[in-house]
VOMAR-163319 format. One record per residue: residue in three letters; x, y, z of N, C-alpha, C in turn. Coordinates in pm, whole numbers, padded with zeros to 5 digits, always signed. Each point is the difference from the previous one (the first is absolute). Example, Ala and Ser with C-alpha at 12.3 -4.5 7.8 and 13.67 -1.06 7.14 Angstrom:
ala+01319-00569+00780-00089+00119+00000+00090+00120+00000
ser-00035+00105-00072+00082+00119+00006-00077+00109+00073
//
This chain:
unk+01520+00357+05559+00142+00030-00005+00079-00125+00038
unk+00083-00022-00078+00085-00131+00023+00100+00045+00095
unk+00050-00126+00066+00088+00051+00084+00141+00011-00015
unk+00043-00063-00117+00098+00028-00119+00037+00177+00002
unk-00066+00036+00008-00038+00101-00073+00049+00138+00167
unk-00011-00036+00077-00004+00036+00096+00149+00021+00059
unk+00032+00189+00044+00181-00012+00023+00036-00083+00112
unk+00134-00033-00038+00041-00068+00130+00078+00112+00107
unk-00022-00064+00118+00047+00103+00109+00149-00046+00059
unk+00055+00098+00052+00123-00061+00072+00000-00120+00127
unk-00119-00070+00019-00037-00045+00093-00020-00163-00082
unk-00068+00014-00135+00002-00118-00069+00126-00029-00054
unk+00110+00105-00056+00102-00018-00010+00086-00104+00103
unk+00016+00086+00139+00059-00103+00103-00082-00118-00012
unk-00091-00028+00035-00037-00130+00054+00000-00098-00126
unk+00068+00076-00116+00046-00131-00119+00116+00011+00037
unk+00063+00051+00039+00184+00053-00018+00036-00121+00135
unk-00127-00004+00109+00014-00046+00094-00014-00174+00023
unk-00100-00018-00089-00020-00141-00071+00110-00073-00080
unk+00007+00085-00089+00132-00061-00134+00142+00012+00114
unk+00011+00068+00119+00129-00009+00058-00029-00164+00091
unk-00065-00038+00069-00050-00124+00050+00016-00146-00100
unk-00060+00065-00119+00004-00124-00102+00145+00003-00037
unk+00082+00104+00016+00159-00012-00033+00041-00080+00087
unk-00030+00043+00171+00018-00112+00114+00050-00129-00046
unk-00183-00038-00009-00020-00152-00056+00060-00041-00105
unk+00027+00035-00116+00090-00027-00106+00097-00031+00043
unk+00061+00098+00088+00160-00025-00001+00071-00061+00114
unk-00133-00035+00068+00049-00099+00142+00063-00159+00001
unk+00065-00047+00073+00080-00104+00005-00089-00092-00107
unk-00194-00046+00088+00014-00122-00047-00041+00007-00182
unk-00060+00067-00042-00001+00053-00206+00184-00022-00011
unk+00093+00082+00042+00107-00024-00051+00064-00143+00014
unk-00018-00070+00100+00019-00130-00012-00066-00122-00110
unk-00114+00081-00031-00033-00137-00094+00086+00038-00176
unk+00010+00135+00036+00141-00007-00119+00105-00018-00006
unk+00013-00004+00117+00170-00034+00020+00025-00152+00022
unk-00036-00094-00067+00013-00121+00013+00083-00047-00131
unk+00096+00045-00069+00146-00008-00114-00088-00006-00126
unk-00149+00030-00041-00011-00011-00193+00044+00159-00005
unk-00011-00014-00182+00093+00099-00066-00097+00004-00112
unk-00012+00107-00042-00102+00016-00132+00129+00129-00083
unk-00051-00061-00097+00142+00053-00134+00148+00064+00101
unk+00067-00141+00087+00100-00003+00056+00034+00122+00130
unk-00122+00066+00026-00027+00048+00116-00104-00014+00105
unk+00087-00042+00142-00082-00032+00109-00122+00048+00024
unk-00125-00050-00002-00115-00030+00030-00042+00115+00095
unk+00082-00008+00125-00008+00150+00111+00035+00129-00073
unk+00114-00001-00078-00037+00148-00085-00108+00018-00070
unk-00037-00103-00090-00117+00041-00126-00144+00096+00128
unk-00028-00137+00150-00102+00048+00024+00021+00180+00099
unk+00152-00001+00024+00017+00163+00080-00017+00084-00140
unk+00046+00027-00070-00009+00045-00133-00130+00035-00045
unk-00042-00098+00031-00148+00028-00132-00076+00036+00109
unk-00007-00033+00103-00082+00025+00151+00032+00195-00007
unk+00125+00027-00001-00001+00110-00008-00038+00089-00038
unk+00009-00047-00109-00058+00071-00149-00131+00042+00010
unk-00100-00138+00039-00133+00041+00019+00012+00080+00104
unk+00027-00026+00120-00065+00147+00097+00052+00104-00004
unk+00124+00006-00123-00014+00192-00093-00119+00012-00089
unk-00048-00103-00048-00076+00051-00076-00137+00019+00046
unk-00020-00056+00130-00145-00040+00101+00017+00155+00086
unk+00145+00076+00026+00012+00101+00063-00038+00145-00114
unk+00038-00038-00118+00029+00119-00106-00237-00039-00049
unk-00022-00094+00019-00140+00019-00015-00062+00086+00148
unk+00037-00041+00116-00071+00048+00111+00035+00169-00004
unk+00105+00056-00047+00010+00114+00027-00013+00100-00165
unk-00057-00101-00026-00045+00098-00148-00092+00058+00007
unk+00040+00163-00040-00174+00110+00050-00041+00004-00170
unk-00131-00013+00021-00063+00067-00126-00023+00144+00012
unk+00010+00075-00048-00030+00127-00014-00147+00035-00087
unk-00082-00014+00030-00137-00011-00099+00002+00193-00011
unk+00042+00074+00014-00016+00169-00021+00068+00026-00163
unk+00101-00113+00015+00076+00073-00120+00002-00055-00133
unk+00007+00089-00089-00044-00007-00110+00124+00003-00095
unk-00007-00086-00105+00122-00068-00080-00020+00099-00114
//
């Protein structure tokens, strides 16, 4: 049995929910935002938006993977 394959519990849930909130920490702490905030501009917008922006983006999409249930019972 793979472990793929295997449900997840509310317990593996948190301790991703709990991880990906830490790596938000680190992302969004002074010294990461400082090395963007030093004045470039990519297609005439500051460098510190592109990386809050897209930084964001991924840990919706790193959050919308951690809390995705498979339902293996039901039938299409």
């Amino acid at each position: 049995m793979s472990y793929r394959n295997l449900p997840m519990t509310n317990k593996d849930r948190y301790a991703k929910l709990v991880g990906l909130f830490f790596l938000a920490l680190l992302l969004f702490n002074f010294p990461l935002l400082a090395l963007f905030g030093k004045g470039g501009q990519w297609l005439g917008i500051p460098s510190v938006l592109w990386y809050l922006f897209s930084t964001w983006v991924v840990l919706i999409l790193l959050i919308n993977f951690a809390l995705r249930h498979k339902n293996s019972n039901r039938k299409n």
